[in-house]
C-alpha positions in Angstrom: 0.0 0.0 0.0 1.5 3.2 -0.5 2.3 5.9 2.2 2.2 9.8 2.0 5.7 11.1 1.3 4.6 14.5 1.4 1.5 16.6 2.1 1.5 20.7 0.9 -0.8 23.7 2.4 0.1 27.5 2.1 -2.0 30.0 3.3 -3.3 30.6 -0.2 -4.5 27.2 -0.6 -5.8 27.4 2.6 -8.1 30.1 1.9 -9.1 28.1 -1.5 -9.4 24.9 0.1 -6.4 22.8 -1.3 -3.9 20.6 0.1 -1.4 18.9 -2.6 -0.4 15.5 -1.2 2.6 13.0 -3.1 2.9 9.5 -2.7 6.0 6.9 -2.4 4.2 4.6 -5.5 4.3 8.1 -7.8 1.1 9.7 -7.7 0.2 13.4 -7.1 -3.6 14.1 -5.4 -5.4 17.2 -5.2 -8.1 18.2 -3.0 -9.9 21.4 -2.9 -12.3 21.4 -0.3 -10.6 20.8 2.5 -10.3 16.9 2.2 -13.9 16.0 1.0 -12.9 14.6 -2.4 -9.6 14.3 -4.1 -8.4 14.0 -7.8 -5.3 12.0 -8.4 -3.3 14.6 -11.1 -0.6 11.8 -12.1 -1.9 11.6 -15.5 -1.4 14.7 -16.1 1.6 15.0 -14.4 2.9 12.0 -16.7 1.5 13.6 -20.0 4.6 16.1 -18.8 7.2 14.0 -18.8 7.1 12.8 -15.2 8.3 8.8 -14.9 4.5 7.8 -13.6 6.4 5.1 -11.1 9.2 7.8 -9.5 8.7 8.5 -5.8 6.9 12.1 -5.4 9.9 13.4 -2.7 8.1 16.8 -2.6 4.8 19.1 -3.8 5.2 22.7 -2.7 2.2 24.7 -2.7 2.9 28.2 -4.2 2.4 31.0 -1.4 1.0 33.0 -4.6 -1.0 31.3 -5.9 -3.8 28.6 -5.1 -3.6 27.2 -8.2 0.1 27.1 -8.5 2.2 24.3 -7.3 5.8 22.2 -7.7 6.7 18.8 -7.8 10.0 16.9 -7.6 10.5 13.2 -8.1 13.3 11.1 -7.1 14.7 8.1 -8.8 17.3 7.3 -6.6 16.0 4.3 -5.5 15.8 3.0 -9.2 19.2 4.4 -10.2 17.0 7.1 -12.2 19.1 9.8 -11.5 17.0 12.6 -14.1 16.2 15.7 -12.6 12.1 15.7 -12.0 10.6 18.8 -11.7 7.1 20.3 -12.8 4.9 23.4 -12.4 1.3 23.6 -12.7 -0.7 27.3 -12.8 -4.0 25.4 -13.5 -4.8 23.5 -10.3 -2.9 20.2 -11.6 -4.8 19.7 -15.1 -1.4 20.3 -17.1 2.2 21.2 -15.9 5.4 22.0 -17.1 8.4 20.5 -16.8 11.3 23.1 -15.6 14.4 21.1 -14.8 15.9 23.2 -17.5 19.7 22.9 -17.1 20.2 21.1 -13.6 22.6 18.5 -13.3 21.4 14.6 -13.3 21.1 14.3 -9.5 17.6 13.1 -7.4 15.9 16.4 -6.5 14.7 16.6 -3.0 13.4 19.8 -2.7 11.7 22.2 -4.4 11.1 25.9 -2.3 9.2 29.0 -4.1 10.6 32.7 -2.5 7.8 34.3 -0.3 8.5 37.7 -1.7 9.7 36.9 -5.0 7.5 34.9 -7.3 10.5 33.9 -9.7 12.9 33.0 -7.1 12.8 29.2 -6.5 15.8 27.0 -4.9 16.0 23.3 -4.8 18.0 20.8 -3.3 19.2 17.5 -4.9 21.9 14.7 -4.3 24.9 17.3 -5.0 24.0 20.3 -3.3 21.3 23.8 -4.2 20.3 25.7 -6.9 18.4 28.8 -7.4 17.0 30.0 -10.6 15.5 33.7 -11.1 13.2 33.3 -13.5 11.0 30.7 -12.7 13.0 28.1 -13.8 14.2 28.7 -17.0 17.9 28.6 -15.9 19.7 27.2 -12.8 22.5 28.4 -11.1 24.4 26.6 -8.4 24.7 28.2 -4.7 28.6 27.9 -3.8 30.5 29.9 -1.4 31.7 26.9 1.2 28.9 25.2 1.1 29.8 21.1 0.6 29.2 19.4 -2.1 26.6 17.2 -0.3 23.1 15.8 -0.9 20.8 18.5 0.3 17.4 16.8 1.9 15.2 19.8 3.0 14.9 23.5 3.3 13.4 26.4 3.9 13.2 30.5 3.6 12.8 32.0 7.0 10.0 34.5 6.1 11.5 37.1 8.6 14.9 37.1 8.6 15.0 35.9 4.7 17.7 33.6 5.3 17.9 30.1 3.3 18.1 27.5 5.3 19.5 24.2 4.9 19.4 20.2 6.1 21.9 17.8 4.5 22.4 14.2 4.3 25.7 14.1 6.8 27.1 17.8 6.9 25.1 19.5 9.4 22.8 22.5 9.0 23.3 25.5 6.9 22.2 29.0 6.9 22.5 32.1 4.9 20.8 35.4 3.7 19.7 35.2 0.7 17.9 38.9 0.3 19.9 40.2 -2.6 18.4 36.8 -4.3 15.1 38.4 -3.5 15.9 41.2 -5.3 17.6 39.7 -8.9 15.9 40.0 -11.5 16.2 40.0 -15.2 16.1 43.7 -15.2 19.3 43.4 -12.2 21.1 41.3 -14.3 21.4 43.3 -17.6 22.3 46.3 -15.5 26.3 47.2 -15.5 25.8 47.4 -12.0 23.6 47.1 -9.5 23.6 48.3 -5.4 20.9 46.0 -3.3 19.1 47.7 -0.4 20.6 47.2 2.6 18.6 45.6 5.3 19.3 47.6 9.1 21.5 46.2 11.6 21.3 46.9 15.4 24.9 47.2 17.8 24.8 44.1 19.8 28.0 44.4 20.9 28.2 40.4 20.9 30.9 39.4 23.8 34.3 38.0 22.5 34.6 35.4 25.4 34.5 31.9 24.2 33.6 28.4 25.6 35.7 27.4 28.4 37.0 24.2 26.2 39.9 23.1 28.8 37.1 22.5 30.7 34.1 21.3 28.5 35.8 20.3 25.5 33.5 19.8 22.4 30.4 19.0 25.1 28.8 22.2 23.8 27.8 23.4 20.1 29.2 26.9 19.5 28.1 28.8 16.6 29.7 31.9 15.3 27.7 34.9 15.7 26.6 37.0 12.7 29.2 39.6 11.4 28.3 42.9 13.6 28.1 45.3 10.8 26.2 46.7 7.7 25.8 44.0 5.3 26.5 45.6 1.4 25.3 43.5 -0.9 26.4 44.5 -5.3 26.6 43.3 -8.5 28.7 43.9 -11.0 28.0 42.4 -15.0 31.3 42.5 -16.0 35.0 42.6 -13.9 35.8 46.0 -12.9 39.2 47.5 -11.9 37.5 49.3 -9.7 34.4 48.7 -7.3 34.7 51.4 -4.4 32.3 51.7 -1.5 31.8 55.1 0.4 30.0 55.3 3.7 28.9 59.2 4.5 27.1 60.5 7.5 23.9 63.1 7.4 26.1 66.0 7.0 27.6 64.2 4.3 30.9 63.1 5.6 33.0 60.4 4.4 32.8 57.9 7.6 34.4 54.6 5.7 35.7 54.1 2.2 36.3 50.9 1.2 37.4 48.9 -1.7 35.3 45.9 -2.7 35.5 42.6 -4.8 35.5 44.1 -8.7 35.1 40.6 -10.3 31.7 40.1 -12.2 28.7 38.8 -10.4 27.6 39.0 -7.1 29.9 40.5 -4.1 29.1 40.7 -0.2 31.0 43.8 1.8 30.5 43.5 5.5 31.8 46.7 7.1 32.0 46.4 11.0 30.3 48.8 13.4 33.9 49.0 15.2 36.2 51.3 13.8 37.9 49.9 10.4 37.2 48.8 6.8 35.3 46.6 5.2 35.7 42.6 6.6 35.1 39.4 5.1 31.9 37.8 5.9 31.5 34.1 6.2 31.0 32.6 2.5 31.3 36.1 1.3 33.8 38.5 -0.4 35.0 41.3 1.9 36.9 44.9 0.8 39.8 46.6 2.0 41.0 49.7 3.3 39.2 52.4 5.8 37.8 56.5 6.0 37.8 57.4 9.4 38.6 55.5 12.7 35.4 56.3 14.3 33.2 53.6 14.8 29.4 53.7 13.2 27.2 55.0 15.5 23.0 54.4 15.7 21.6 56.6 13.3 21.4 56.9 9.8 24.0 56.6 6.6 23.8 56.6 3.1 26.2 54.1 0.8 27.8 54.8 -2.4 29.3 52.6 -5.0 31.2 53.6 -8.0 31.3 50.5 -10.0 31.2 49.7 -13.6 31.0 53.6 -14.7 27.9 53.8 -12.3 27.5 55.7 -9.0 24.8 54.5 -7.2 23.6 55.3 -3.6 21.2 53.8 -0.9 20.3 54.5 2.6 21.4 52.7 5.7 20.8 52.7 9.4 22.6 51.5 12.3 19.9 50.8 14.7 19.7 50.3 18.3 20.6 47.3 20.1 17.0 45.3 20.4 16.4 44.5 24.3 
């Protein structure tokens, strides 16, 4: 008899009385009041390309859209190792297959962005990928994340970080808000500066775990970076990629210089006096304005990139109690 490998409800749905449930023998149901009757969508599902006997390993129901929802199919337990994946717009009666140019691994996991329609990510057997556009094209998340078979995950709706369960190398975490923010439009820009989310001083302690005492008997992980988080992207490598921070009378406060190379660069630039810093799987800058730390209030950040000058607000805000 087969079992339920995965049952899907967003609050869309909810309102429209749907719940998306996938099976281990390959079938896809669809119920859309609440439960009372259900209509098994494989056939359509197949007419798409879908191997009718792959395990369903996930439905995601679209948090835009009741009528919208994802599926991924595994065929690692066949050595089927094709990457399933299908939309449907039409409540299940056709899909489309968007696989596009992922690599032949199982897929997982299948997410769709809260914010940003277009943003999906899935996980598969060799690690994440995110596509902008719906699915037409796939790129792979990197950084230092392991090559490793990713099993579930999800986009914190608050703090809009992605994150991440694995088959064997722990739990993974990371903001993915500029990723919210590409778009096609982004992407044939010479340059582009993302907002930049606020930060409050913590003033996080620098004391450690007393390990001559405990040894490993306690999980410590490293605290965010305490600093304004710049986010840019760049089309094509530039010689020159400099950040300025200025204060409300307009003085320079920090002036940095950032990664130039083409695509997407992370500047972290501490609340303590000094330049820009290296953030954990990101690229830091170099170099300093003044030695005065940032204080609470408000800034405004500058980047010459690419020919372009661009600017957008920032705020150092107070330490949340």
């Amino acid at each position: 008899m087969p079992y339920c490998t995965i049952t899907s409800i967003s609050e869309s749905s909810l309102r429209a009385g749907t719940i998306w449930v996938g099976t281990d023998d390959g079938r896809v149901q669809l119920t859309q009041n609440h439960g009372g009757t259900w209509t098994d969508m494989t056939p359509a599902l197949t007419a798409a390309g879908a191997n009718s006997e792959r395990w369903v390993s996930r439905v995601f129901a679209s948090p835009h859209d009741p009528a919208t929802a994802f599926v991924a199919k595994s065929g690692f337990r066949n050595d089927d190792f094709a990457p399933y994946l299908y939309r449907t717009t039409d409540f299940g009666k056709t899909w489309t297959a968007i696989a596009g140019n992922l690599p032949r691994a199982p897929i997982n996991v299948v997410v769709q962005d809260r914010k940003n329609r277009n943003l999906l990510v899935i996980g598969n057997d060799v690690g994440v990928f995110f596509s902008v556009d719906g699915g037409a094209a796939w790129t792979p998340l990197k950084a230092n994340l392991p090559a490793v078979a990713v099993h579930d995950l999800t986009i914190h709706p608050r703090e809009n970080d992605l994150v991440l369960g694995t088959y064997g190398r722990a739990l993974w975490t990371g903001d993915i808000t500029p990723l919210q923010e590409l778009s096609a439009d982004v992407l044939a820009k010479d340059a582009h500066l993302f907002d930049i989310e606020p930060k409050a001083r913590y003033g996080f302690s620098t004391q450690g775990m007393n390990y001559h005492l405990f040894g490993d008997k306690f999980l410590e992980v490293p605290n965010e970076p305490e600093g304004l988080v710049i986010n840019y992207f760049v089309k094509a490598d530039s010689a020159n990629a400099r950040l300025r921070i200025t204060d409300p009378a307009g003085r320079v406060v920090r002036e940095i210089q950032g990664p130039g190379r083409a695509g997407l660069s992370r500047v972290v630039v501490p609340f303590a006096a000094g330049g820009g810093q290296r953030g954990r799987g990101a690229a830091g800058g170099t170099g300093a304005g003044s030695s005065a730390a940032l204080a609470v209030g408000d800034y405004v950040v500058t980047l010459d990139a690419a020919g372009q000058t661009l600017t957008k607000p920032a705020r150092v805000r107070e330490r949340i109690r």
